[in-house]
C-alpha positions in Angstrom: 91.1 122.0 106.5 87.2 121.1 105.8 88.2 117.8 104.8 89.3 116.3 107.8 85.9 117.8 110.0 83.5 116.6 107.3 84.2 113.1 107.9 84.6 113.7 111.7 80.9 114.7 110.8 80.0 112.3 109.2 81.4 109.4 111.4 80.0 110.3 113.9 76.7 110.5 112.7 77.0 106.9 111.2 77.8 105.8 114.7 74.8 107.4 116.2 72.6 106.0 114.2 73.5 102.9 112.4 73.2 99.9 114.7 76.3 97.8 115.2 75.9 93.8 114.6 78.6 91.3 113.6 78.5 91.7 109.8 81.0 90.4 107.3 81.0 91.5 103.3 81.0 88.9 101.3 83.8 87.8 98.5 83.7 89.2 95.1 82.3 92.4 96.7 83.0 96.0 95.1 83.1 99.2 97.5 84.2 103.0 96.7 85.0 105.2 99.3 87.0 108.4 100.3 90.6 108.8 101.9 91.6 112.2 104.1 95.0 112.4 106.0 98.2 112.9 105.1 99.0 110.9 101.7 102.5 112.0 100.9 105.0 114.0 102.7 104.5 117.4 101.2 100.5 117.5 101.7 97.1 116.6 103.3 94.9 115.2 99.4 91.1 114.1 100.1 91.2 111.0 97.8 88.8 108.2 96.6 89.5 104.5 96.4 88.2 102.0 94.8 87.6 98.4 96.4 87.4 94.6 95.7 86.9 92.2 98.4 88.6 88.9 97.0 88.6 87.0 100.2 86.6 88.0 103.7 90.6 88.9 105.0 91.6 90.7 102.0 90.4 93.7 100.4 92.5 95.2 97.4 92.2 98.3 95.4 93.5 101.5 94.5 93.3 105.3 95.7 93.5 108.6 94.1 94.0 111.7 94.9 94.5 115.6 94.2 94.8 118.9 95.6 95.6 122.3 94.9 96.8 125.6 96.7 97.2 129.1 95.5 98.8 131.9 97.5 101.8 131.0 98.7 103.7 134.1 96.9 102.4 136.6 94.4 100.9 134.0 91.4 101.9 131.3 92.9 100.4 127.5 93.1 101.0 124.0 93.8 99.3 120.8 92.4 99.4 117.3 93.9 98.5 114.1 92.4 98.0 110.2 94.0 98.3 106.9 92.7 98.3 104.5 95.3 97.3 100.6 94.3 97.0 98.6 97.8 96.3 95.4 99.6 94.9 94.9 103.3 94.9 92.6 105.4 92.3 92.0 107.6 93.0 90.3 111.3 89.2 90.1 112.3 88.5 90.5 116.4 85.0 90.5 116.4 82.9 90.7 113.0 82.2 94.6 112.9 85.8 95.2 114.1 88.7 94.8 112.6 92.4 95.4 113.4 94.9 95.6 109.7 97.9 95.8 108.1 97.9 97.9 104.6 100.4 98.1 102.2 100.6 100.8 99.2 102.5 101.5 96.3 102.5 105.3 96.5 103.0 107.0 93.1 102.8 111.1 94.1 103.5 114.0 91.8 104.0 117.6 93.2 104.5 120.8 90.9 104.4 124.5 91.6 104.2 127.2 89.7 105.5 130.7 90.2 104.8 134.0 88.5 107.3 136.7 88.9 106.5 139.3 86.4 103.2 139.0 84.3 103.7 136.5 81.2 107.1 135.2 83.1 107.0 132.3 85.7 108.7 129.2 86.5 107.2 125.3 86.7 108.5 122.8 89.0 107.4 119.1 89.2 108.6 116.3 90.8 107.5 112.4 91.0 107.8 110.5 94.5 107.6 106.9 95.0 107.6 104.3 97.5 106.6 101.1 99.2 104.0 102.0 102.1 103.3 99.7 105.1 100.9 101.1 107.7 98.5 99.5 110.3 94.9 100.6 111.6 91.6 99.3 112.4 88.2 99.7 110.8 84.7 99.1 112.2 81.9 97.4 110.1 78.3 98.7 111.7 77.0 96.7 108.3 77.5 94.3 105.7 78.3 97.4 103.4 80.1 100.3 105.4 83.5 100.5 106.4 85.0 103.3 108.6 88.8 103.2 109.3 91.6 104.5 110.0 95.4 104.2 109.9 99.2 104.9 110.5 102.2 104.5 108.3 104.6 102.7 110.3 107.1 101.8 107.4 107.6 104.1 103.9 110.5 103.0 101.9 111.1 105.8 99.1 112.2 104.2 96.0 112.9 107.8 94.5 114.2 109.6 95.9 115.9 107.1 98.2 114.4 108.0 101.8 113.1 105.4 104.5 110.8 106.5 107.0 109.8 104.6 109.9 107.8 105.6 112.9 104.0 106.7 113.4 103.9 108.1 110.0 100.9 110.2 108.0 98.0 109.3 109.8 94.7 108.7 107.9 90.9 107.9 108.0 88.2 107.5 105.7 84.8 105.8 104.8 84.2 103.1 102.3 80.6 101.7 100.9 80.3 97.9 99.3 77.9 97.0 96.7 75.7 93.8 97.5 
């Protein structure tokens, strides 16, 4: 998937050339950023986030997230969505590095849709939730960049009924704060 390799890409490049000092970003701070890994169980979804930093250990915010496939049958296609609000906590080592806990309420909507004969098909949807608790680390090489990543270790689903536990969807991504 390009996804996943463009941010390899690109975090590696960051860390080759952006300097790491202890930074810290400040209260009241805003950041956007972008999400790749496995947000629900049927699918890898690129997906933004936005941020707000109301205290130096907590950041809150939300993710979003989409993606699409064709060709799994003659006409076929599948859709996801991802609504994910969140909170995470921050358990700071040293300034630019930081171990956390993350927790997500994971609103995820799958549908297909299948076309057996021209101007006949069939649409199938189906809404997932569930309480997510994962834990990761991210790495501050300024007062405004974030990289991280993370691993669900918890995932209670609400509906249907299902709880997960183990090293579940892993994830990584990049955020930016405004200052």
């Amino acid at each position: 998937m390009f996804a996943p390799r463009f941010v390899q890409i690109v975090t590696v490049l960051l860390l080759c050339t952006v300097p790491a000092a202890a930074q810290q970003i400040p209260e009241g701070t805003v950041g956007i950023g972008a999400t790749v890994g496995s947000m629900n169980s049927r699918n890898d979804i690129l997906g933004g986030h936005l941020a707000l930093v109301p205290s130096a250990n907590l950041h809150v915010g939300a993710q979003a997230g989409f993606a699409l496939e064709s060709g799994r049958g003659v006409g076929s296609s599948r859709s996801y969505w991802l609504l994910a609000p969140y909170a995470k906590l921050l358990f700071p080592l040293r300034d630019e590095f930081t171990p956390f806990l993350i927790g997500q309420m994971i609103l995820d909507n799958g549908g297909s849709t299948y076309t057996y004969t021209p101007g006949q098909g069939e649409t199938t949807s189906s809404l997932r939730t569930s309480l997510f608790i994962g834990g990761g680390a991210e790495y501050f090489p300024s007062s405004r960049l974030g990289i991280y990543a993370y691993l669900g270790l918890l995932d209670i689903g609400l509906e249907p009924q299902a709880t997960r536990i183990g090293l579940l969807q892993p994830r990584a991504g990049i955020e930016w704060f405004f200052h």
